[in-house]
C-alpha positions as CSV (number, residue, x, y, z in Angstrom):
1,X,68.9,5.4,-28.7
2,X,65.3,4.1,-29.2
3,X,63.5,5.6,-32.2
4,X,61.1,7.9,-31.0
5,X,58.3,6.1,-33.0
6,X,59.3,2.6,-31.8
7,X,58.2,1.7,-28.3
8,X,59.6,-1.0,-26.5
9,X,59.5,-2.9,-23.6
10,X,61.8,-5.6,-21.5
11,X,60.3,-8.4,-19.1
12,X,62.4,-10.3,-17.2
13,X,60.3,-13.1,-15.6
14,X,60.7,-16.9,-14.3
15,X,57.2,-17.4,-14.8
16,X,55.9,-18.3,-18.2
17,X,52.8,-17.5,-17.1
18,X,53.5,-14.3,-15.9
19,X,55.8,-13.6,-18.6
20,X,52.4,-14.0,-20.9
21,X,50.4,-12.2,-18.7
22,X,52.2,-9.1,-18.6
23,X,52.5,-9.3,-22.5
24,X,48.9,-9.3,-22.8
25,X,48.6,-6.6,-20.9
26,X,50.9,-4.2,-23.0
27,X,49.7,-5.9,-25.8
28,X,45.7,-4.9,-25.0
29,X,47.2,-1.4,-23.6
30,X,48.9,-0.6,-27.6
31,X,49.4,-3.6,-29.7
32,X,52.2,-1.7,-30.9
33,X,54.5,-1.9,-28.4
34,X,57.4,-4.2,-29.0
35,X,57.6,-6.9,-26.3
36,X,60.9,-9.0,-25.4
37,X,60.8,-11.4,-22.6
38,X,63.0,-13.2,-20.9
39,X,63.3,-16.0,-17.7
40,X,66.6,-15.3,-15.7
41,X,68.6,-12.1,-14.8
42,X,71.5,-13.2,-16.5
43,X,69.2,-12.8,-20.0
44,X,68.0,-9.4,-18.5
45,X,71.3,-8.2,-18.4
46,X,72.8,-9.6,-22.0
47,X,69.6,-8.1,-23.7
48,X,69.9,-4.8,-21.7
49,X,73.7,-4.5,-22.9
50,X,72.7,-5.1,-26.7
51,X,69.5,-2.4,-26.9
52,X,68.1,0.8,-25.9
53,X,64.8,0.0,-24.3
54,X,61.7,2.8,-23.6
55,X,61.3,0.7,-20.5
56,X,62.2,-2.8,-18.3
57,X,60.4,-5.1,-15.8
58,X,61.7,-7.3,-13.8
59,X,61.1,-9.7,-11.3
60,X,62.9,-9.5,-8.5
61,X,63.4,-13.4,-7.6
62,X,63.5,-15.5,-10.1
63,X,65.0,-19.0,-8.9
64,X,68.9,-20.0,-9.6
65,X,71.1,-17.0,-11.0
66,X,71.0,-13.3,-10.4
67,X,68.2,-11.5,-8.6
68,X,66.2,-8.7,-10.3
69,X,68.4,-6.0,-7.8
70,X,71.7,-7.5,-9.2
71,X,70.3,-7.2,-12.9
72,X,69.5,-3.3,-12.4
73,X,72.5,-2.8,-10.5
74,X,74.5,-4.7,-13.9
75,X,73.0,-2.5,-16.1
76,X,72.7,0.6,-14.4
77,X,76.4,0.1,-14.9
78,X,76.8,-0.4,-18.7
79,X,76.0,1.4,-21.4
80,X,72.9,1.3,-22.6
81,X,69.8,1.6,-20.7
82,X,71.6,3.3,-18.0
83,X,68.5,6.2,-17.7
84,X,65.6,3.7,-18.7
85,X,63.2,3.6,-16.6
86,X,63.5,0.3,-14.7
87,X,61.5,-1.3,-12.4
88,X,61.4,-4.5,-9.8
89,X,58.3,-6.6,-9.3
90,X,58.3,-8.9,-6.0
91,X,56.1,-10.0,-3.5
92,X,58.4,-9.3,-0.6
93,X,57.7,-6.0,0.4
94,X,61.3,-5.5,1.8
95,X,63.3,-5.5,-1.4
96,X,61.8,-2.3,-1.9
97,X,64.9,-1.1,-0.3
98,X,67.1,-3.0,-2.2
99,X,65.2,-1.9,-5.5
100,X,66.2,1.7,-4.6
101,X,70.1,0.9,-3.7
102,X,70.6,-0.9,-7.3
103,X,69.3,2.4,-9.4
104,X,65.7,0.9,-9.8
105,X,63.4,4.0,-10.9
106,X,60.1,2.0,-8.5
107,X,59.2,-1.0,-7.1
108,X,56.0,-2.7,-7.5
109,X,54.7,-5.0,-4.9
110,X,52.8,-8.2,-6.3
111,X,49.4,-8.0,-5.2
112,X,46.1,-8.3,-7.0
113,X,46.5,-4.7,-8.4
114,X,49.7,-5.7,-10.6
115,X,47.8,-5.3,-14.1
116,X,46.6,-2.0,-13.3
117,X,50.1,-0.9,-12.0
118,X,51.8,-2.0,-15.7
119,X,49.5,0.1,-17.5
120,X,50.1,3.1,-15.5
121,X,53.9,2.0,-16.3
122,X,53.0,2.6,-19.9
123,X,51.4,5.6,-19.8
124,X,53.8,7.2,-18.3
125,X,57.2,6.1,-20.1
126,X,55.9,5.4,-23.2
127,X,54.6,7.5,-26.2
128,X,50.7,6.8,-26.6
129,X,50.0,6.1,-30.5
130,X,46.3,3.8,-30.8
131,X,45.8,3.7,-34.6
């Protein structure tokens, strides 16, 4: 179980870049918010099995290995992280779908609104504390 005063968060992205990105944006939203990252689905999955998380990202396709969908449907069937709130990031509206079938909690469609859609991620599945 996360400690209730610990916040964290778990990125699974190809891109560095938008691997960066999204930690800037958590970072600016609470600097306090513990960030891991990772590049391929197969990480997703190993750090999932090892740590409670308040809350997980992921990209849905990100090149050779596992798909986002097969990450959350991996760890939807271990045991940690099992009621985390989880969610899948593409720009293909159409694995919304697939999002749902795997356990994802919400999909989040890749569009120029993406930075505004993390924070409202935050404030909703993880305890506010600005100090």
């Amino acid at each position: 179980m996360v400690d209730a005063l610990e916040r964290t968060v778990l990125l699974a992205d190809d891109s560095d870049l938008l691997r960066r990105s999204y930690g800037r944006i958590i970072s600016r939203y609470d600097a306090g918010i513990n960030v891991t990252a990772v590049s391929t689905g197969e990480e997703l999955v190993r750090e999932a099995a090892g740590q409670q998380y308040n809350l997980i990202i992921t990209d849905n396709n990100m090149g050779l290995g596992i798909k986002g969908v097969e990450a959350v449907q991996q760890i939807r069937a271990g045991k940690y992280n099992t009621e985390t709130p989880l969610y899948v990031v593409s720009s293909d509206g159409f694995a919304k779908s697939e999002a749902a079938e795997a356990g994802a909690t919400g999909f989040i469609l890749k569009d120029g609104g993406l930075n505004d859609q993390i924070k409202v991620l935050l404030e909703k599945h993880l305890p506010f504390s600005r100090e």
